[in-house]
N, C-alpha and C positions, 0 to 999 in steps of 0.2 A: 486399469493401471493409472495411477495415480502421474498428473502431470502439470508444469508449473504457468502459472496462469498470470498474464501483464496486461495491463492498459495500457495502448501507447496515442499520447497527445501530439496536435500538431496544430503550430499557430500561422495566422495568415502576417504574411511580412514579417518574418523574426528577426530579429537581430541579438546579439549575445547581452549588448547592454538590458533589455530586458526580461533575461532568464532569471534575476530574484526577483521582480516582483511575480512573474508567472510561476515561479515553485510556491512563492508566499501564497497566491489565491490557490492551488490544488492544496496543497499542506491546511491552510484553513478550512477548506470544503473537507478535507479527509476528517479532522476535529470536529466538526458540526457531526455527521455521522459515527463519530466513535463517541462523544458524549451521550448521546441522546440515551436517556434513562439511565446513563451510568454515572455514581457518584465519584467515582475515580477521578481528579482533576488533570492525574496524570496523563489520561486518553486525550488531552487536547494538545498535550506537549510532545518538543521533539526526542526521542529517546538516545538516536545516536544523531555526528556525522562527519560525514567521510569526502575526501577530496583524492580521489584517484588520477592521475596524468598517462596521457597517450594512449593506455589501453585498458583491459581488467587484468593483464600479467602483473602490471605495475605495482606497489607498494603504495600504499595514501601516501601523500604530501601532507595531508590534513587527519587528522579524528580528535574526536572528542564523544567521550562516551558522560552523559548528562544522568543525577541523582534525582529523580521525581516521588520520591515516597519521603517516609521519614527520615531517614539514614542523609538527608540534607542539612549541611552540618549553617551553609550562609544563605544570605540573598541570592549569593552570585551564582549556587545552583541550583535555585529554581530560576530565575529571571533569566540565565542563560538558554532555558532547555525554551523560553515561551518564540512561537515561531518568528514572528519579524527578527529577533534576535538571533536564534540558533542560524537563519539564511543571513543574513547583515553580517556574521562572523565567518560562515565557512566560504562564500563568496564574495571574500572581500578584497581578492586578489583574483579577477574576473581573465581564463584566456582559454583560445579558442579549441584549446586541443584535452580539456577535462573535462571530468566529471564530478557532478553535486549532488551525492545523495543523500538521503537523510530519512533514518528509521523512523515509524510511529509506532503504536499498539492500536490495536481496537478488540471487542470481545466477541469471540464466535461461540458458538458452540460445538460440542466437541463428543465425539463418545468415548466413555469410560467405563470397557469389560470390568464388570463385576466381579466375573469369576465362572468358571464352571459350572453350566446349568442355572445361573441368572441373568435378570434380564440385561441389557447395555443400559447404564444409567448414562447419563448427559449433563456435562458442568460448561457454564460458560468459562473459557479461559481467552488470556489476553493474548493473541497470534500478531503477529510480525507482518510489517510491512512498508516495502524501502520506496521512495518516492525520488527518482533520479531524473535529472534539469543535465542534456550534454552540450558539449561546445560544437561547435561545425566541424572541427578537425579531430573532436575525441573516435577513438579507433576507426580510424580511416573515412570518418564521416558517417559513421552506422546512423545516427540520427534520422537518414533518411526511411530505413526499416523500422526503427525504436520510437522515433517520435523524437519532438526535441525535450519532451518530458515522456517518461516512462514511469508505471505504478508496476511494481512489481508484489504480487498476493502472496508469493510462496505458491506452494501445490494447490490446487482444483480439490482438494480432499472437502472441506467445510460447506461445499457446495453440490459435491457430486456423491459422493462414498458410496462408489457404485457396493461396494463389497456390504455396506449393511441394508438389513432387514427393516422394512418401511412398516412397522405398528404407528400407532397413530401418534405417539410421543416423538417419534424417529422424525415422524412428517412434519409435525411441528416447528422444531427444531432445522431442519434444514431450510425449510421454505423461510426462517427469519434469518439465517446466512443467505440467500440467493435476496431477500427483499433487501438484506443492508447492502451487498455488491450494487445491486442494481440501483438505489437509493445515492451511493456515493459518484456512478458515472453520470448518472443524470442530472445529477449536481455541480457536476464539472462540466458538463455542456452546455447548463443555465448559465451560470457565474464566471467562467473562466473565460471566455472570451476564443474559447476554441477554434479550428478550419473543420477537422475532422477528429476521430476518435475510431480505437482501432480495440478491441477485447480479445485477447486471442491467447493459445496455448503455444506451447513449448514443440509439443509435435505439429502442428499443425493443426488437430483435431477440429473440426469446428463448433467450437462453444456453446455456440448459440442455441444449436439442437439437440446437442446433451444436458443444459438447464432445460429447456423447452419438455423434453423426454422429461426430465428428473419433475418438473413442476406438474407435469398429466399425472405422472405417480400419484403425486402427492395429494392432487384435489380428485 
């Protein structure tokens, strides 16, 4: 069964004044791994973002949803979506009881039934993923479970898809979504200045051993 799978960050001595520059280094570590070999410029940009207050029942205070392809009509939206800028703007009214998050893309692969009695073909497509900075007081202080930065993947599916059949195109293909996972947390533990780091699901499941298991598959 498919379930939903987060990084959560946690820095030594925080304090709220420096939660944009610690979104700006994950958000930039996140773009170093969604470029690499891809000509999309868009993968290093921010897509959406959003300023939620006291809890996730709340309504944004904030959004702004950013044009990264051609359908950008000025400067103002490309230069807006590029990261110091999209953080500089939704955090610019810094308090203790919100949250900062903010969308990227990067490209996974994917399977795409053919059809009845063909094989699963496999396209890269661009998957979602929200990168949220909380305050001390945002919902009752959850940060201390979440992290004071949290990465949220969406589902475990690009990684695990217990449910398909492992031919050796299948295996491919997944072992380079578990190499870019693993490639983007290692990189936030190099660079970001992290205490700890936490990878974990939604139910609880333990991750570790389900890539672990899915990677023996694979080799």
């Amino acid at each position: 069964m498919a379930d939903q799978l987060y990084l959560s960050l946690w820095y030594p001595n925080f304090r709220l004044e420096s939660l944009p520059a610690a979104l700006v280094g994950v958000l930039r570590q996140f773009a170093v791994i969604a470029k690499d070999g891809q000509a999309n410029s868009a993968l290093g940009r921010v897509a959406a973002a959003s300023v939620y207050p006291i809890d996730w029942t709340e309504s944004p205070t904030y959004q702004r949803i950013y044009v990264n392809d051609e359908r950008a009509q000025t400067s103002e939206d490309t230069e807006g979506s590029i990261i110091e800028n999209a953080v500089a703007e939704a955090t610019e009214q810094l308090h203790d009881d919100m949250a900062y998050e903010f969308e990227m893309r990067w490209m996974l692969w994917l399977p795409d039934p053919a059809g009845a009695g063909l094989d699963t073909a496999w396209r890269l497509e661009p998957w979602r993923v929200k990168i949220t900075g909380f305050g001390p007081q945002f919902d009752a202080g959850s940060f201390e479970q979440n992290g004071q930065i949290r990465v949220d993947f969406g589902l475990d599916t690009p990684w695990v898809l217990e449910d398909e059949s492992l031919d050796e195109d299948a295996a491919e293909r997944i072992k380079h979504n578990v190499e870019k996972l693993l490639a983007f947390t290692l990189s936030v533990e190099k660079h970001c200045g992290i205490s700890s780091r936490l990878l974990w699901t939604e139910s609880g499941e333990p991750l570790a051993e389900k890539l672990i298991a899915r990677l023996q598959r694979l080799n």
